[in-house]
N, C-alpha and C positions, 0 to 999 in steps of 0.2 A: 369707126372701125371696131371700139371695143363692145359695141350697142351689136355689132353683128354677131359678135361671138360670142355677147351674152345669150342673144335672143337665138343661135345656133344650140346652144347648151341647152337655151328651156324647151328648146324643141324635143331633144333625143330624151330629156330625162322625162318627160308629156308621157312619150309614148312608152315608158320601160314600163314592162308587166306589175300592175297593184298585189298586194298579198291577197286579194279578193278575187284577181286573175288566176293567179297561182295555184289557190284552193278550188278554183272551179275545176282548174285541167287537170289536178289532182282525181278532184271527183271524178270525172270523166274517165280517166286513167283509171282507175281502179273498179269502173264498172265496166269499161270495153276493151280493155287490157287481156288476152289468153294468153297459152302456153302453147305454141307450136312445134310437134313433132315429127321430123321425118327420116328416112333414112339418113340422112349427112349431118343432121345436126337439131338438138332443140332452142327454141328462143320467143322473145316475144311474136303477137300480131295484136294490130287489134282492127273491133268486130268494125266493118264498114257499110254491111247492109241489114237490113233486120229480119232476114231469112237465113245470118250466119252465114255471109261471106265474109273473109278474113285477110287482112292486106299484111304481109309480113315480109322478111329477107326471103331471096332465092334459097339463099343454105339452109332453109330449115325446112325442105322437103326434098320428095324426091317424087321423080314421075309417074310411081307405081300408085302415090299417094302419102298423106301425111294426119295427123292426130292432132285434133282440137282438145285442150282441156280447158273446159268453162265450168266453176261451180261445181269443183271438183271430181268433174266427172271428164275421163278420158271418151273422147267421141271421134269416131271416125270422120274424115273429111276427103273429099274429092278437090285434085289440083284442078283446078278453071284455067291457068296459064303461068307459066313460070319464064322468065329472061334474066337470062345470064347476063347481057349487056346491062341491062336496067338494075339488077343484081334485086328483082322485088318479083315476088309470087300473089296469086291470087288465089285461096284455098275456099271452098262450102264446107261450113258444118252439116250435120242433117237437116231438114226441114224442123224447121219449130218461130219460136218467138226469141230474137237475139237483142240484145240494147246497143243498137247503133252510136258513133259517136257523127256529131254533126260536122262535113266536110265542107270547107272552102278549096272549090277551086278556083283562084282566081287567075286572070290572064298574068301571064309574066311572071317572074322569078319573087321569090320573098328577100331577095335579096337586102340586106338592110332592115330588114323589120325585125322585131323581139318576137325570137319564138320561144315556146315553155314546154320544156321537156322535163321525165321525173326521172331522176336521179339514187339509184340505191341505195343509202348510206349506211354508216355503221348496224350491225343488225338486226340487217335486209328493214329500214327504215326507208320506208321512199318518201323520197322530198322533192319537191318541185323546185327548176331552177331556170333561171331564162339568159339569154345569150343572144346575140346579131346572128342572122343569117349574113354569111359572105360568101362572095362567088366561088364556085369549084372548078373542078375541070368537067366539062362537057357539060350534060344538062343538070347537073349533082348543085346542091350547093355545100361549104362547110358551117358549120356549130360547133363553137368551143362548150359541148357539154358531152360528157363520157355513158352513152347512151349503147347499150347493146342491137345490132344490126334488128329489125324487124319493131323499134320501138317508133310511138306517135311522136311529132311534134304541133302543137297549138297555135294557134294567134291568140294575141291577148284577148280575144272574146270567146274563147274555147273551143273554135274548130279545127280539125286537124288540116293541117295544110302540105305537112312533109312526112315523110316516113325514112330513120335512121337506114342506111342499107350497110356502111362498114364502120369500120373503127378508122378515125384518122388522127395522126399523130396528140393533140392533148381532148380530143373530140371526136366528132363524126362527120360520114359524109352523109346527107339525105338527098332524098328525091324529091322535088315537088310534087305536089299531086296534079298541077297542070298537064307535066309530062308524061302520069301515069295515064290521062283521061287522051293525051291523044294518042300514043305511043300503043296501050295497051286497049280501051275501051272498048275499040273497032275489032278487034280479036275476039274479045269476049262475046258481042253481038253476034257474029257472024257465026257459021254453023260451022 
């Protein structure tokens, strides 16, 4: 019995995020990270195509339109699709050359796995922190890391796999990006 719950323990701690993890989705973060602004509110996105589409909270646009700031420069952007259910937007910057961050969508929930989100600290120092995905209500999962709505989450190999959409009690809630690719993808496609 106690062989099982050793051999339970070197499992979970296998897979917790390396400081080598950490610093990559750091990188990562810091080059596909913007600033989204729209009538209701500003907040993170980050960049999900490399023609400058941008995955961010609903609340930080509005359906007239919303503002990319990349490289300090405020740019115009067009909403692609916004759901209040999903509580996530899809915005275009203009045409140009965007540094995509690489996405996993993988089938099913991350439920249980170490994801790595970067974290504000003292400051405005962002520090990367990792935490379990646990189940949420509906298709959401929770993360105990205090992440503002529109920010990424990682897999320990640096792709993004969730996006923060509220604040939840010491954490957040996210959305898989499963849910974004069936829920939302067929919209976008479509004319």
């Amino acid at each position: 019995m106690l062989l099982l719950v050793l051999w339970a323990t070197a499992a979970t701690a296998a897979e917790r995020p390396t400081r080598a993890d950490l610093q990559r989705a750091l990188a990562l973060h810091e080059r596909s990270v913007v600033t989204v602004k729209g009538g209701r509110g500003t907040g993170p996105g980050i960049i999900v195509g490399g023609e400058g589409q941008v995955l961010t909270a609903v609340g930080h646009v509005n359906l007239e339109g919303a503002q990319v700031e990349y490289e300090r420069q405020v740019l115009p952007a067009t909403v692609l699709l916004a759901d209040a259910a999903l509580k996530v937007a899809v915005v275009a910057a203009p045409a140009g050359t965007y540094p995509a961050v690489p996405v996993q969508v993988a089938a099913g929930s991350p439920e249980g796995q170490w994801l790595i989100g970067v974290v504000r600290g003292p400051g405005r120092r962002q520090t990367p922190m990792s935490a379990q995905a646990r189940s949420g209500a509906g298709p959401f999962i929770d993360v105990d890391l205090v992440l503002p709505p529109g920010s990424p989450l990682f897999d320990t190999r640096g792709r993004l796999v969730a996006v923060a959409v509220q604040r939840h009690g010491r954490g957040c809630r996210a959305l898989p990006l499963e849910v974004v690719k069936q829920r939302l993808a067929p919209r976008v496609a479509s004319p």
